[in-house]
VEXDREN-2710 file (C-alpha; in Angstrom, 1 decimal):
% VEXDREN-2710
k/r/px/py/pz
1/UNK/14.7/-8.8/0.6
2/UNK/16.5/-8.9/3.6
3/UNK/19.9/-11.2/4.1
4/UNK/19.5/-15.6/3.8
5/UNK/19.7/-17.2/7.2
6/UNK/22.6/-19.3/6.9
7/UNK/23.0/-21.2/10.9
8/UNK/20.1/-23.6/9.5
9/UNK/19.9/-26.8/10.7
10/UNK/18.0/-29.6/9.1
11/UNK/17.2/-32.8/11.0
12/UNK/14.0/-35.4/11.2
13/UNK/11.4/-34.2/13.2
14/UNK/10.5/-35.3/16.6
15/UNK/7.2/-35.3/18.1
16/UNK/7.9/-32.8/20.6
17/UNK/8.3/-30.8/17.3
18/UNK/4.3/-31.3/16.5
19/UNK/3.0/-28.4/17.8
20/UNK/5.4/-26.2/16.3
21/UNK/5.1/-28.1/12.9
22/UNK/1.1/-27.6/13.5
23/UNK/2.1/-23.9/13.8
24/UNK/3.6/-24.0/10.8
25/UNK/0.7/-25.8/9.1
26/UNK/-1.9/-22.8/10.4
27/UNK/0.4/-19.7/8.9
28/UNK/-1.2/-18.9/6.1
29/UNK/-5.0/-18.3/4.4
30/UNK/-5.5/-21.7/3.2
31/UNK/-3.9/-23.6/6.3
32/UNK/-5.5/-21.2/8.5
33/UNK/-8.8/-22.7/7.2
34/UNK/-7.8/-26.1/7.4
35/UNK/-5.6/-26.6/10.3
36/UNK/-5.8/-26.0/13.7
37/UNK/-4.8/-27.5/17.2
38/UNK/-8.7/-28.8/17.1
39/UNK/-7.0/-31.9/15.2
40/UNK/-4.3/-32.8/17.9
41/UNK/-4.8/-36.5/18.1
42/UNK/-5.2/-36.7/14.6
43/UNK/-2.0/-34.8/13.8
44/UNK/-0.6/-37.2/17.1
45/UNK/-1.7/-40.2/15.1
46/UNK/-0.5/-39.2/11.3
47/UNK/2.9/-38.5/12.8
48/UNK/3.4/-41.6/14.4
49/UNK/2.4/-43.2/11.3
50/UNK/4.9/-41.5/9.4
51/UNK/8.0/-42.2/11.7
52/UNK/6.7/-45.9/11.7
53/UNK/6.8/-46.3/8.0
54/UNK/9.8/-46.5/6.1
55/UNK/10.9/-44.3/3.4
56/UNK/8.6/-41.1/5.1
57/UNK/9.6/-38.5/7.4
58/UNK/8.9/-35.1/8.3
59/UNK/12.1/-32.6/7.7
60/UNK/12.1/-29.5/10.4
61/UNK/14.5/-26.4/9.6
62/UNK/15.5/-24.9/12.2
63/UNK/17.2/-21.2/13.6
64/UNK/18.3/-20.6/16.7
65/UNK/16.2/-23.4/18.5
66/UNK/13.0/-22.6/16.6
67/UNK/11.8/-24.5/14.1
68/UNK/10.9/-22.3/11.1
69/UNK/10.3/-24.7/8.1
70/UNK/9.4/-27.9/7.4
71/UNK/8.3/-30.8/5.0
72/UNK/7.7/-34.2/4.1
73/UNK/9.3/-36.2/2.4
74/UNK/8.3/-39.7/1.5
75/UNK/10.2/-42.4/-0.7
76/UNK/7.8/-43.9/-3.5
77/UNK/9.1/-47.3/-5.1
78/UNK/6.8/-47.6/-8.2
79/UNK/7.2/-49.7/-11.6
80/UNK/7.2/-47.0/-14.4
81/UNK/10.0/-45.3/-15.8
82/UNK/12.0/-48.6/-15.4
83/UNK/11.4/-49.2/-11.3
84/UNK/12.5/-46.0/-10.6
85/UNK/12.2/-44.5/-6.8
86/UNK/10.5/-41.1/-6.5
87/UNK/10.5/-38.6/-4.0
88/UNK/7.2/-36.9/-3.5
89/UNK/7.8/-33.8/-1.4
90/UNK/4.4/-32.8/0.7
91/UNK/3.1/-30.1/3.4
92/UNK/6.2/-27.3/2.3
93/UNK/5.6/-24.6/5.0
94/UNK/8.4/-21.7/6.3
95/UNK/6.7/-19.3/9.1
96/UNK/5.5/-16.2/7.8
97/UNK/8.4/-14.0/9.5
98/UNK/11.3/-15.8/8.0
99/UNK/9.5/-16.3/4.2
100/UNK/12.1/-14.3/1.8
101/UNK/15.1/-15.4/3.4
102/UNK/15.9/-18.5/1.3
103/UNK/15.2/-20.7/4.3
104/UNK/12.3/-22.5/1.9
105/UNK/15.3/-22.7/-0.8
106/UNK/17.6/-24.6/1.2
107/UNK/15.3/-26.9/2.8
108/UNK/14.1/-28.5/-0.7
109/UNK/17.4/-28.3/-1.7
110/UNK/18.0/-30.3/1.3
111/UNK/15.3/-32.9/0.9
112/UNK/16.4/-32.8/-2.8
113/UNK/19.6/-34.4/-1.6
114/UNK/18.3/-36.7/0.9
115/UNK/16.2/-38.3/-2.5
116/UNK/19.5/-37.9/-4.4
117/UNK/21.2/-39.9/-1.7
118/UNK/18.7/-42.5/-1.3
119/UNK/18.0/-43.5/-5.0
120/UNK/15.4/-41.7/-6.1
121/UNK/15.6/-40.5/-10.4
122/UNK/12.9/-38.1/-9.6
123/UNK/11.4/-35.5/-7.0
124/UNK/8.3/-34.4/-7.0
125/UNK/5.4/-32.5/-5.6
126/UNK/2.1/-30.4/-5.7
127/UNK/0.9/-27.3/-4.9
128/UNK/-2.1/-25.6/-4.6
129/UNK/-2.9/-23.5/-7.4
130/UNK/-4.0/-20.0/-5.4
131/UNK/-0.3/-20.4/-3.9
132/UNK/1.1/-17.7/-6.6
133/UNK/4.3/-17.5/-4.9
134/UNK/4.8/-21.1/-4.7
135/UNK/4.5/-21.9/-7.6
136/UNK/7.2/-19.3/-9.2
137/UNK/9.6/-20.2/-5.8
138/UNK/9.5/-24.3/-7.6
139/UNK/10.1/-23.2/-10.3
140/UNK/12.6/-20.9/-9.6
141/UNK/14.7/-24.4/-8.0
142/UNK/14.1/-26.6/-11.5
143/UNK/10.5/-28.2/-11.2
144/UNK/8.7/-28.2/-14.2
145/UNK/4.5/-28.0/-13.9
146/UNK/4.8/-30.8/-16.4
147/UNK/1.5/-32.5/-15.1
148/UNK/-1.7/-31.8/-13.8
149/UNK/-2.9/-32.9/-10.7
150/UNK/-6.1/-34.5/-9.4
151/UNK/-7.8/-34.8/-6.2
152/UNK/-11.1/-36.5/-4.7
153/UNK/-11.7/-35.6/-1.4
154/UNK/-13.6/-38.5/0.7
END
């Protein structure tokens, strides 16, 4: 493994950011089939959403004026477990030529705070399960597959 990156910078995302963030989306075999500039007004619409509703954002990393990493990060206020707030963590991408340098490490770590900070008792998130790696790197930080997840496409 080569050396961390440590000049990361970690800030909420802009839209000039989208097509970068799109980028990111596309780097891999499973976002390569399902992502793709093809959707620009839809990606244009879902992030205005996002920045218009509080308690959601989209977190970029980013190295030497490229962004590299991001995720989003949306507060839940929910009734169980006595009211609590959760943090569900969504769309965790770092671009393929900086994966192995712990840039994917310190930006949960950094959403993990910015839940911390805000309230929240709980993080959590999904992944899908071909995503080998991904799986091992959450549970490498502390997440627990304690839960199995559902979907229903529509």
């Amino acid at each position: 493994m080569t050396e961390p990156i440590h000049a990361l910078c970690f800030r909420t995302a802009h839209h000039d950011d989208l097509p970068s963030i799109i980028a990111l989306l596309s780097d891999d075999t499973l976002g390569a089939a399902r992502e793709g500039n093809e959707y620009e007004a839809a990606y244009h619409a879902a992030f205005m959403a996002i920045q218009a509703q509080s308690g959601n954002s989209l977190i970029v990393a980013e190295h030497q004026d490229q962004i590299i990493g991001v995720l989003q990060l949306t507060l839940i206020p929910g009734l169980s477990r006595g009211g609590m707030l959760r943090a569900q963590i969504e769309s965790v991408r770092v671009s393929s030529q900086h994966r192995g340098l712990r840039v994917g490490r310190k930006l949960l770590e950094y959403a993990i705070e910015q839940a911390r900070s805000a309230g929240c008792g709980m993080v959590q998130l999904t992944s899908d399960k071909q995503r080998i790696d991904a799986l091992r790197f959450y549970e490498g930080l502390g997440f627990k597959p304690s839960h199995e997840g559902f979907k229903l496409m529509l």
